[in-house]
Phi, psi and omega in degrees: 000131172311127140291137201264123205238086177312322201272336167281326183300323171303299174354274182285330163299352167282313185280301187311310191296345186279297195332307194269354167258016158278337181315302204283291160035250169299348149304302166316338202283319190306320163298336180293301216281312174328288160324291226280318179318320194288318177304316267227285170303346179280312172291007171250356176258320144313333175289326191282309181314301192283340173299318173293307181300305171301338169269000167292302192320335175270315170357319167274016206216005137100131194308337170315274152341298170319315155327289192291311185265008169261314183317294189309326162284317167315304203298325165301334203247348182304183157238164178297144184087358193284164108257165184218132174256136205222130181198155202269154190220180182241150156229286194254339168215190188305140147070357209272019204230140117272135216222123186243142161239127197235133178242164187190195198234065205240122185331122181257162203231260172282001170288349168277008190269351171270357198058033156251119187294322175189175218217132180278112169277153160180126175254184202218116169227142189227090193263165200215157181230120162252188136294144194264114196259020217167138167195123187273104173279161169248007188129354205256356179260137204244149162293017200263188161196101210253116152320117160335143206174168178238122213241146208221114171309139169076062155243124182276161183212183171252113168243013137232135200213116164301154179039042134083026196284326154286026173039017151223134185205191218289171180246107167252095168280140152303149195226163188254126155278096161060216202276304194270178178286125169230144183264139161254122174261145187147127175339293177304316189339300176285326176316305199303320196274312151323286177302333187105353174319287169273117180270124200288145187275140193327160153268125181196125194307130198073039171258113167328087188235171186261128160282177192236124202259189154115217190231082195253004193296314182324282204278346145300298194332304217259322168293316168323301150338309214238346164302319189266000186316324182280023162103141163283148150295135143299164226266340186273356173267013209231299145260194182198145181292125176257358195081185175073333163124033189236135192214170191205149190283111167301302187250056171354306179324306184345122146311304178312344180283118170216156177245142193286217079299149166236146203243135136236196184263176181279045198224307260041356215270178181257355157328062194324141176287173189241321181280123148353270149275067147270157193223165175219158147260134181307120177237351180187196164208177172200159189267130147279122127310078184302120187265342201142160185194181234122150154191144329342153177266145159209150192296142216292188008282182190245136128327115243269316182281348176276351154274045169275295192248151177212136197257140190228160128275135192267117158244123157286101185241131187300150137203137193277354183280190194281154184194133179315281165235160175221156196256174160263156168297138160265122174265359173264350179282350210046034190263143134017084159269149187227114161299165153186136176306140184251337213215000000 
């Protein structure tokens, strides 16, 4: 009969236990390496997100500009040695994508003991520009209506003109009640919608309001007034030029920031209507700057005759926050635009 030899048996449970923490090892080694990679693909997806969105947000102002300015946001956030191919692409209409696809490196640690030094990455980012076709105010849609135009960034205009001298005048919009819509007639209307008393009901592009006629200089004057009680701004305290005819908002806050309707009549024509019950239809929107009012204009407060004209600078702004509904982009419409990642 063999005889039983506890040192051989330590023997192979020593040779099993070796076997099994080169084994567990290299799982660990692997996972260490596995994470630090994953860190590695992240921070290359972010440079690429932020690289698509900033170069969507320039799409109006034509893919070159657009290029140029997704390279320069890769190029803040890469790490050495990443590259990016940046190209303009379709999601919902022509040209409407900047599409960044980014390649990189990322280092291996214990995995070079199998002979990989390192693991090749590549990501895919896609930001897409829409129209903003729907805008839910917050206080911030004015009772005006500006006749289609081709609107020239930081150039002031009139976006309100009594008796309609300026082919822009007043608004009788729906306001929101409890859960519905109520149409109001009445002296205070355009004041209340002004100051923000009254809120304008969601807005959506091919939608129908009546203008609002009669002797309205007052009841502007005096909503203005009391929209700025806490003093005006200047326009550069409000925005900032980003170049390109293109700009983004300092101050959210702002009261003087507003947003317009862009109008035609039920003609399509650029003609403000005259009649009492006459309508003009929504074809967009746009962003403002109220400057002052008057005319000559000068910054408020206003005077009862001076909510004759009411004055704005036109900005063009991508904006990236939430918006209700969006469209494909019209780079022809001068509305509103919304970034957003597709991809």
């Amino acid at each position: 009969m063999e005889s039983f030899s506890c040192d051989r048996e330590r023997g192979q449970v020593l040779a099993l236990c070796s076997v099994f923490l080169v084994v567990l090892l290299g799982f660990a080694a692997m996972a260490v390496d596995v994470g630090s990679w994953y860190v590695e693909k992240h921070k290359l997806q972010s440079a690429a997100d932020a690289a698509a969105l900033a170069g969507a947000g320039h799409l109006p102002a034509g893919f070159a500009v657009a290029q140029a300015t997704a390279t320069a946001q890769f190029t803040k956030n890469k790490t050495s040695g990443d590259a990016a191919a940046i190209t303009n692409v379709t999601t919902n209409t022509a040209n409407d994508t900047v599409q960044v696809i980014a390649t990189g490196t990322a280092p291996s640690f214990f995995a070079k003991v199998f002979g990989l030094d390192q693991t090749n990455l590549r990501v895919t980012a896609k930001a897409v520009i829409r129209t903003v076709t729907s805008f839910s105010s917050t206080g911030n849609v004015m009772p005006f209506g500006v006749m289609k135009n081709s609107y020239t960034p930081g150039t002031s205009y009139t976006i309100y003109g009594d008796g309609s001298s300026s082919n822009n005048g007043a608004l009788s919009l729906d306001i929101i009640s409890g859960s519905n819509c109520a149409t109001v007639n009445g002296s205070n209307e355009v004041k209340d919608t002004i100051t923000g008393a009254d809120i304008a009901c969601p807005i959506t592009v091919a939608d129908t309001a009546s203008v609002k006629t009669g002797n309205n200089t007052g009841p502007i004057a005096q909503g203005l007034n009391d929209r700025m009680s806490g003093g005006w701004q200047t326009f550069d305290q409000i925005v900032t030029s980003v170049g390109n005819g293109l700009y983004e908002i300092k101050d959210s806050t702002s009261k003087q920031l507003v947003v317009i309707p862009i109008v035609t009549n039920l003609q399509n024509g650029t003609t403000w209507p005259q009649g009492s019950n006459d309508q003009i239809r929504v074809v967009g929107f746009a962003y403002f700057v109220i400057t002052g009012c008057g005319n000559p204009t000068k910054p408020g407060p206003c005077t009862n005759s001076d909510g004759k004209y009411v004055n704005g600078t036109f900005v063009d702004i991508v904006d990236a926050s939430t918006v209700p509904d969006t469209g494909a982009w019209d780079p022809n419409a001068g509305s509103i635009t919304h970034i957003q990642l597709s991809e």
